[in-house]
C-alpha positions in Angstrom: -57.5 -54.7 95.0 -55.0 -55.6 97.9 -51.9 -57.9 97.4 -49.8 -57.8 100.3 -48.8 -60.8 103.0 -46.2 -60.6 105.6 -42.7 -61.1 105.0 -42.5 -64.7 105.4 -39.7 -67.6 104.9 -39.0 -67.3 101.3 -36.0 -69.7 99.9 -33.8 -69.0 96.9 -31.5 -70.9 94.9 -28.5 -69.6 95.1 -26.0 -70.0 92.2 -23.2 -69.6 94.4 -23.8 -72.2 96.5 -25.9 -74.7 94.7 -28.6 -74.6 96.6 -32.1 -73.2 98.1 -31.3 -70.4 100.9 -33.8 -68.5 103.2 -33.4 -65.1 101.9 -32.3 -62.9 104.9 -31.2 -58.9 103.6 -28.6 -57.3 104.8 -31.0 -54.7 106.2 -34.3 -55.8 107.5 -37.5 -55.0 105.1 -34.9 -53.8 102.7 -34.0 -55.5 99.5 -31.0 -54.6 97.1 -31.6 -55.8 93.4 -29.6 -56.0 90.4 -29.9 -56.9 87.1 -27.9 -57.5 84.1 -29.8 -55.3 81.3 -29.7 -55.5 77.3 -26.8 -54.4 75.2 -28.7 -52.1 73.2 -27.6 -53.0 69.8 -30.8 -54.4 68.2 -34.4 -54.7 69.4 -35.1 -57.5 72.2 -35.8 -61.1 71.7 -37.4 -63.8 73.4 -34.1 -64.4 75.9 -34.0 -60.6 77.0 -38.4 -60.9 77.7 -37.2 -64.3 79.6 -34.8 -61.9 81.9 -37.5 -58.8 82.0 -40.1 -61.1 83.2 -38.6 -63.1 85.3 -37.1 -60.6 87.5 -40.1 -58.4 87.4 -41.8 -61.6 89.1 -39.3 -61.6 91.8 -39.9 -57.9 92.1 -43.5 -58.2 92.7 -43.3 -61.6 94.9 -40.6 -59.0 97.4 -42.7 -56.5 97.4 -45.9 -58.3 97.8 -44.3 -59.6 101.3 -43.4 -56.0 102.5 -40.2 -55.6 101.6 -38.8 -52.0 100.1 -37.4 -53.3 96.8 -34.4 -51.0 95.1 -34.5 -52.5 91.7 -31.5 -51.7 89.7 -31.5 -53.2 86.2 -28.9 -51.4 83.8 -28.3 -50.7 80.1 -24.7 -51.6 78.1 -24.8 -48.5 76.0 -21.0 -49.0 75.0 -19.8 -52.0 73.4 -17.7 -53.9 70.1 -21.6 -55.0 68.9 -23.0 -51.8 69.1 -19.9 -49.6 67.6 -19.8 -52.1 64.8 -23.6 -52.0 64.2 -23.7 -48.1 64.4 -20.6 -47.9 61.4 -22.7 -50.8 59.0 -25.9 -48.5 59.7 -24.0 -45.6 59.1 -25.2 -43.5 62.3 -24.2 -42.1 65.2 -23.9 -44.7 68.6 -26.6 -42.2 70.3 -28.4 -42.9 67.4 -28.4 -46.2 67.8 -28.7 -46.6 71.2 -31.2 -44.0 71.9 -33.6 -45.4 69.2 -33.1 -49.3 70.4 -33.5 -48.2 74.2 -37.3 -46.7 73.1 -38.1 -50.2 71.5 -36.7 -51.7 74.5 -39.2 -49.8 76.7 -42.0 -50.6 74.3 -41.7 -54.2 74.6 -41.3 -53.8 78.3 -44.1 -51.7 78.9 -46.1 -54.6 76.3 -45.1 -57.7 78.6 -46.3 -55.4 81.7 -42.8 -55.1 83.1 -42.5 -52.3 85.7 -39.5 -50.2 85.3 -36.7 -50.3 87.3 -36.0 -47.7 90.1 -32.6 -46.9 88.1 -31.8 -47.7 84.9 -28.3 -46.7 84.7 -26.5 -46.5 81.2 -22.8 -47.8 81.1 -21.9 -44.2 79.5 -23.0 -42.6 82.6 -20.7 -44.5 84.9 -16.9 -43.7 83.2 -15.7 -42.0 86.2 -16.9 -44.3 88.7 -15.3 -47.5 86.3 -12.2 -45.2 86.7 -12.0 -44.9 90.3 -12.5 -48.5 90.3 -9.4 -49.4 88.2 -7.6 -46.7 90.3 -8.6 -48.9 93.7 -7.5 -52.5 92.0 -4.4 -51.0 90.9 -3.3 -50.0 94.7 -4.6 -53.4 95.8 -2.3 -55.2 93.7 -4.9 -56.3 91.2 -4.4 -54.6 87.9 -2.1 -53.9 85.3 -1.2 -52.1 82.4 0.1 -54.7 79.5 4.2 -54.7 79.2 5.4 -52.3 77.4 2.1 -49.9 77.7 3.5 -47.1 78.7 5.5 -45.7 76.1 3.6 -46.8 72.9 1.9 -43.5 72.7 5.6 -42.0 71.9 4.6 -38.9 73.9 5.4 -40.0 77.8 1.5 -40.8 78.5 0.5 -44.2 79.3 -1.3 -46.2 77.0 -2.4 -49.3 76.0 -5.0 -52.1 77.7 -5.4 -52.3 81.4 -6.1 -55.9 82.7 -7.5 -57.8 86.0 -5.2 -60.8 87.7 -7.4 -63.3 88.3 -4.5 -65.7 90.1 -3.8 -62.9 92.3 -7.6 -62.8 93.6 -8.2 -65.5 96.1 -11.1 -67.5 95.2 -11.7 -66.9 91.9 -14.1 -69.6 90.1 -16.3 -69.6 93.5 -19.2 -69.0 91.5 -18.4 -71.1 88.7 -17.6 -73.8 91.0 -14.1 -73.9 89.2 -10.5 -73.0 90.5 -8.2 -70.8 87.9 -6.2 -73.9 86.9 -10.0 -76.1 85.7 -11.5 -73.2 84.1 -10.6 -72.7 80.3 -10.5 -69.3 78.6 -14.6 -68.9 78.2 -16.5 -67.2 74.8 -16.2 -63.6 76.2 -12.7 -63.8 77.4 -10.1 -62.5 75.3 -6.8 -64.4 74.9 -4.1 -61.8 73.9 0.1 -62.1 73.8 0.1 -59.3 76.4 -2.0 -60.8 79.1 -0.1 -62.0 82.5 -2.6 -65.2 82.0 -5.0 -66.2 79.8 -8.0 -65.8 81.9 -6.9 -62.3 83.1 -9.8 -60.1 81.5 -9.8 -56.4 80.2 -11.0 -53.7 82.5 -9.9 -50.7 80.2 -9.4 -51.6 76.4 -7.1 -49.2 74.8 -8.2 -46.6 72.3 -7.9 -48.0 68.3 -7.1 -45.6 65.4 -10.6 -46.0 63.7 -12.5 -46.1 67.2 -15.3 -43.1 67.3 -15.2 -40.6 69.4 -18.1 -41.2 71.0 -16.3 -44.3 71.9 -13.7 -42.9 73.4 -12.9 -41.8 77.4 -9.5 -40.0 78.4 -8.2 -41.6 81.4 -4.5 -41.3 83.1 -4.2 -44.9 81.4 -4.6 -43.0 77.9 -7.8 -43.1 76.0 -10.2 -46.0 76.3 -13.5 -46.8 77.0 -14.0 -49.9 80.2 -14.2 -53.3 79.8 -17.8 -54.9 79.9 -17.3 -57.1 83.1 -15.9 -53.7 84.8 -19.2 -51.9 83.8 -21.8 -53.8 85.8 -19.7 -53.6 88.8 -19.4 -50.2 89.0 -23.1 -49.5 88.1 -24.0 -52.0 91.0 -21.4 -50.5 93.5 -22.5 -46.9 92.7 -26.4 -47.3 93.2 -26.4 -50.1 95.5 -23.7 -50.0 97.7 -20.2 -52.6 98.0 -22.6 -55.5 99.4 -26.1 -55.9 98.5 -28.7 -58.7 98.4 -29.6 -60.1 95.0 -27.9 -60.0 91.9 -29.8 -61.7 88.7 -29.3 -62.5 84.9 -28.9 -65.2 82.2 -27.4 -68.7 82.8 -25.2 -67.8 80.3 -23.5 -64.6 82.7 -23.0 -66.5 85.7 -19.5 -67.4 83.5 -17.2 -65.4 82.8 -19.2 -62.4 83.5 -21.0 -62.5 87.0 -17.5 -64.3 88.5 -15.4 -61.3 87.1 -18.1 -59.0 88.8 -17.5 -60.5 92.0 -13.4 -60.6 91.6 -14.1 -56.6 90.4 -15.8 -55.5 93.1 -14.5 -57.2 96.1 -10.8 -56.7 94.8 -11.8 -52.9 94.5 -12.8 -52.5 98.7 -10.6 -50.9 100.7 -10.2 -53.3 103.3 -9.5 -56.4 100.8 -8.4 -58.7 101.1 -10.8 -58.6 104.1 -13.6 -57.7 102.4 -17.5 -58.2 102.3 -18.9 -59.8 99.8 -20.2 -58.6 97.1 -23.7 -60.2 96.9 -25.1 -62.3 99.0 -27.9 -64.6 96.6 -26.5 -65.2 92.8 -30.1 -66.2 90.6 -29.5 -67.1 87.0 -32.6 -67.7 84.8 -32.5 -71.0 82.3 -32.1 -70.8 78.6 -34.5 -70.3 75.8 -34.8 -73.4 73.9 -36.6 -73.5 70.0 -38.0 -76.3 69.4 -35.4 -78.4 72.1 -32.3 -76.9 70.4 -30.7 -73.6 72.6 -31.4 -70.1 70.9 -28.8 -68.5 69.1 -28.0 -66.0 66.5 -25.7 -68.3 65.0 -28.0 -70.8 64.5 -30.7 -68.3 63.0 -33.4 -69.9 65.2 -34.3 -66.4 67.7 -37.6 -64.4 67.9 -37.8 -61.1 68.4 -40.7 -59.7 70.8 -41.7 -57.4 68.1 -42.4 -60.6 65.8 -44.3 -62.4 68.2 -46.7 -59.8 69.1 -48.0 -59.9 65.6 -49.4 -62.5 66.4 -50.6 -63.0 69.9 -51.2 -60.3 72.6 -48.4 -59.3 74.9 -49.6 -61.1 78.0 -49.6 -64.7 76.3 -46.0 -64.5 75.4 -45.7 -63.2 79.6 -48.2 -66.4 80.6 -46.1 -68.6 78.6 -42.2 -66.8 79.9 -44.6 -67.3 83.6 -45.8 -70.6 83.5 -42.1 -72.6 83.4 -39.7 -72.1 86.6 -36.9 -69.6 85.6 -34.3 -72.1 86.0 -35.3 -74.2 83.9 -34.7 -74.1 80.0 -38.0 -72.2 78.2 -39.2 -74.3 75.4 -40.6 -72.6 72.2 -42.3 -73.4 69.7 -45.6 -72.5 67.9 -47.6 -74.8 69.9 -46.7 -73.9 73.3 -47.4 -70.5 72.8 -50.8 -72.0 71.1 -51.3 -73.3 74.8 -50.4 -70.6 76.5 -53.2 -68.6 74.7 -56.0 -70.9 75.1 -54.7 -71.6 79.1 -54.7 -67.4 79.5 -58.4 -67.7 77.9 -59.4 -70.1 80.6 -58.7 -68.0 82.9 -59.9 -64.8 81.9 -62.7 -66.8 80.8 -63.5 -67.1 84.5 -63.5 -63.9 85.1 -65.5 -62.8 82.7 -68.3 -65.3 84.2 -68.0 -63.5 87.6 -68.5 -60.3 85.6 -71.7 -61.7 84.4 -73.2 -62.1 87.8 -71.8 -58.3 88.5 -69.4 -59.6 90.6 -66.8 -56.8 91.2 -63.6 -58.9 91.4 -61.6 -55.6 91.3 -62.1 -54.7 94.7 -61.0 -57.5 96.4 -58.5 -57.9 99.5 -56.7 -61.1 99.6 -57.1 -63.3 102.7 -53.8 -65.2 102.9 -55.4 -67.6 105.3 -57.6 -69.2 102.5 -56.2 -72.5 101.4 -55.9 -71.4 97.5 -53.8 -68.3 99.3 -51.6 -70.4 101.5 -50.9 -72.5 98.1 -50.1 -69.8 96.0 -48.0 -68.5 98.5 -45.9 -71.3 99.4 -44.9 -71.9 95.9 -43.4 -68.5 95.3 -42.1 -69.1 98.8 -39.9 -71.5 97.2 -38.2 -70.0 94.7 -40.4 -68.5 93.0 -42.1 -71.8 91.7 -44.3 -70.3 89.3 -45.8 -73.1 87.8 -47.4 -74.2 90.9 -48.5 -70.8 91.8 -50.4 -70.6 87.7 -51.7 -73.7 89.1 -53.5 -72.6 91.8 -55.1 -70.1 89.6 -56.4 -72.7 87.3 -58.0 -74.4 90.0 -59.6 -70.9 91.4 -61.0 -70.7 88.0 -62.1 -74.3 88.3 -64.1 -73.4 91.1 -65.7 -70.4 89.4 -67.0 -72.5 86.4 -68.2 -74.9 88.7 -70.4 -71.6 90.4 -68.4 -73.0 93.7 -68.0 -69.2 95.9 -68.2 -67.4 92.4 -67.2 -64.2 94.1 -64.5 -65.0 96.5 -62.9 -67.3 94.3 -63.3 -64.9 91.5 -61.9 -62.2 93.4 -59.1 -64.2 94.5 -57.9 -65.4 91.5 -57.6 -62.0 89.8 -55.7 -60.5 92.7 -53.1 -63.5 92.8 -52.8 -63.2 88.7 -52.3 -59.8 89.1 -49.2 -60.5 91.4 -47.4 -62.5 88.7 -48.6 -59.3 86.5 -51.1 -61.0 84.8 -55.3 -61.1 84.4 -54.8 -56.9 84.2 -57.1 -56.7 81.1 -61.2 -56.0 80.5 -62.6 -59.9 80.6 -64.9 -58.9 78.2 -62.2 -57.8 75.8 -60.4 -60.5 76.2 -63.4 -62.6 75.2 -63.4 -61.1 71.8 -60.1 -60.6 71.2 -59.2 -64.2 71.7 -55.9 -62.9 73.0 -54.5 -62.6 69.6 -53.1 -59.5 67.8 -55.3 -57.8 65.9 -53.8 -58.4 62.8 -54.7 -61.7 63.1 -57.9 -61.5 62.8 -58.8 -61.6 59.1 -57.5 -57.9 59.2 -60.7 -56.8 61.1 -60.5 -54.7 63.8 -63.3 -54.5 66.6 -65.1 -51.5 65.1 -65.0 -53.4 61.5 -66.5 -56.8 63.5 -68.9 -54.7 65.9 -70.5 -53.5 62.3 -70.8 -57.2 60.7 -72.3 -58.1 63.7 -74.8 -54.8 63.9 -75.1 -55.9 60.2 -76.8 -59.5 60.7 -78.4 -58.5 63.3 -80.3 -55.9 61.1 -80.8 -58.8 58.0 -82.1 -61.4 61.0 -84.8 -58.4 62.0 -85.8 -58.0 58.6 -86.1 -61.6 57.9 -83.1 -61.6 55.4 -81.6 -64.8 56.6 -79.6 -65.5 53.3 -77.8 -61.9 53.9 -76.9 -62.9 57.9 -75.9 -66.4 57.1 -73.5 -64.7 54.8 -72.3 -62.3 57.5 -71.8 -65.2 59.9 -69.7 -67.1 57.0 -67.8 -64.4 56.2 -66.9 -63.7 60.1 -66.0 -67.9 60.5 -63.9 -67.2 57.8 -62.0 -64.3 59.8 -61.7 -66.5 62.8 -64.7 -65.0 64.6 -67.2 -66.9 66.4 -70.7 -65.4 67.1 -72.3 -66.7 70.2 -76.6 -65.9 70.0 -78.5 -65.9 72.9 -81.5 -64.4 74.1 -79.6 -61.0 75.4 -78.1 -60.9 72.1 -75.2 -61.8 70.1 -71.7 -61.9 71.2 -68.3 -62.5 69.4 -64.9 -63.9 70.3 -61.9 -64.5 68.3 -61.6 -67.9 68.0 
């Protein structure tokens, strides 16, 4: 199978200005991509898939039109959350973190989510968070709280080191916001010894208790960085002081993302002249339950691992897929019902072609055909994936209707498989019904394959009472038996 087209106009909404962009790189056919990863303190929900999806779209879609992607999306190893969490489990934070960053993978790997080219952990990145400080310190930006220096009683400095946001010129460009309008958010930490309230932590002074792991010597005593300062180091490091993309949650793009850009521009050498630090801001929507936002407060989350007891991995990806990624995600039981039985449809398609020996596997796309062109143009603009799931529904329209069975077949495999989906056996499918296995009455294939091999023995020797019973017994598990003159075929329903 072939899925590439020719770097065309593609247009991005752009958080820091409001509005759709043709996306130009700084470096033709070359594309700079980060991401703002998980805190690895507990295994991912629905919100982190949301994020892990939706960036692996935009990963494809760039790559799909030729560009050379450098896809950075990096791991918070260090944090308040995961120090506490590791003390009320009573391990280790490498432990903890190493044991949550395997589920993470799992659950990546399950949604079919490529992995990054660098997944860099915050751990890894002390010395470069240092040298940052060290630059916003000479440039005027950064200071040690009053009366830092000599609480360590043994002529060291100590104590938290802090960002001025009043002294970096545009701050609140990306919230759309000046310093005086914007309020003290969640994640910002209003002390006595900050210079102003929205001046943020960059390296938070060692506490008594604190573990060692948590702990970093530095010339501003021991520590460990700030959150904010992590990311823009990370980025920085692997991708350079100015680079193309930069993604995450809607809920980042405040305080977070605008303390990136303040961070990293206020550490170049030549600020206040400086370049900036990414050129396209995209922030995916919220996950809503049931029309209310998704919190851990509220005690209304799902965690990936709960969901895929009950369908297969690519629904919950067909359902993240099939809503724009700006707009709010809304969950519930029976959307992801829909999701299933619209993923069935398709593969349902397929799995017609197959029956004509139809080898849709093989196919190169021809981005002059219309349902091309269509599918194109909507990730064109901004990555409008619901129109783009559209078009597939309408190849496999065309396919049930026995319109070009073959070429439309073809087609609409290769165009799932650039939203990373339609990348499983149609026959398999079929049976599975696209739900986890558990769900099936607790029968697993081999278990239904022998039912069915079962009645089909009774029906040969005229025991209709004993394959009626099989049948019943199969309904009963949610399996539906399909006879036909080549035989008998099954399906969860």
């Amino acid at each position: 199978m072939g899925l590439r087209l020719p770097i065309d106009m593609l247009r991005i909404h752009n958080s820091l200005t409001g509005r759709k962009e043709p996306f130009v790189p700084l470096k033709a056919g070359q594309v700079g991509l980060y991401v703002c990863g998980m805190t690895v303190y507990d295994v991912c929900h629905i919100g982190h898939a949301r994020v892990l999806v939706a960036f692996d779209v935009v990963r494809r879609w760039l790559r799909c039109q030729g560009y050379q992607v450098t896809y950075v999306r990096n791991i918070t190893d260090i944090d308040d959350k995961i120090i506490r969490r590791a003390v009320e489990n009573g391990e280790t934070i490498s432990q903890l973190t190493q044991r949550t960053i395997g589920l993470l993978h799992e659950d990546a790997r399950a949604l079919g989510v490529e992995p990054p080219d660098h997944e860099p952990r915050a751990t890894q990145f002390v010395p470069s968070m240092l040298r940052m400080i060290g630059a916003l310190e000479r440039n005027g930006l950064a200071y040690q709280a009053d009366g830092a220096a000599d609480r360590g009683g043994d002529g060291e400095r100590h104590g938290d080191v802090l960002f001025s946001v009043r002294r970096f010129p545009g701050y609140g460009r990306l919230s759309g916001k000046s310093p005086d309008e914007l309020r003290a958010g969640e994640r910002v930490a209003v002390a006595d010894h900050k210079q102003d309230p929205l001046d943020f932590v960059l390296w938070k002074a060692a506490k008594p208790d604190d573990p060692a792991e948590a702990t970093w010597g530095s010339e501003y005593g021991p520590g460990r960085p700030g959150w904010h300062l992590e990311c823009s180091a990370m980025a920085t490091e692997l991708l350079g002081v100015s680079f193309d993309l930069h993604g995450g949650g809607a809920d980042l793009q405040f305080p977070h993302h605008e303390n990136e850009i303040a961070q990293s521009e206020g550490a170049q050498p030549a600020f206040p002249d400086c370049k900036p630090f990414v050129g396209t801001w995209m922030h995916n929507g919220f996950v809503r339950i049931d029309d209310e936002k998704m919190s851990k407060s509220l005690g209304n989350f799902f965690t990936v691992r709960e969901v895929l007891k009950k369908v297969d991995a690519e629904v919950l990806r067909f359902f993240i897929v099939r809503a724009h990624y700006r707009s709010a995600l809304n969950w519930s039981d029976s959307h992801l019902e829909d999701a299933r039985t619209g993923l069935l449809r398709l593969y349902g398609a397929l799995a017609e072609a197959a029956s004509f020996a139809i080898d849709t596997a093989a196919v190169v796309v021809d981005w002059n055909a219309p349902a091309a062109v269509r599918f194109a143009a909507a990730l064109n603009d901004d990555f409008a994936t619901p129109e783009a799931v559209a078009v597939l529904f309408e190849l496999a329209a065309e396919v049930h209707r026995g319109h070009q069975v073959a070429e439309n077949a073809g087609l609409l495999r290769a165009l799932g498989h650039g939203l990373g989906l339609l990348t499983q056996d149609p026959a398999g499918v079929r049976r599975s019904g696209l739900y986890a296995q558990s769900e099936a009455g607790g029968l697993d294939d081999a278990a239904i394959e022998a039912l069915v091999n079962s009645r089909i023995a009774a029906k040969k020797g005229r025991d209709f009472a004993r394959a009626d019973a099989i049948r019943a017994e199969l309904t009963a598990a949610g399996i539906t038996l399909e006879d036909s003159a080549g035989g008998t075929l099954w399906r969860r329903s």
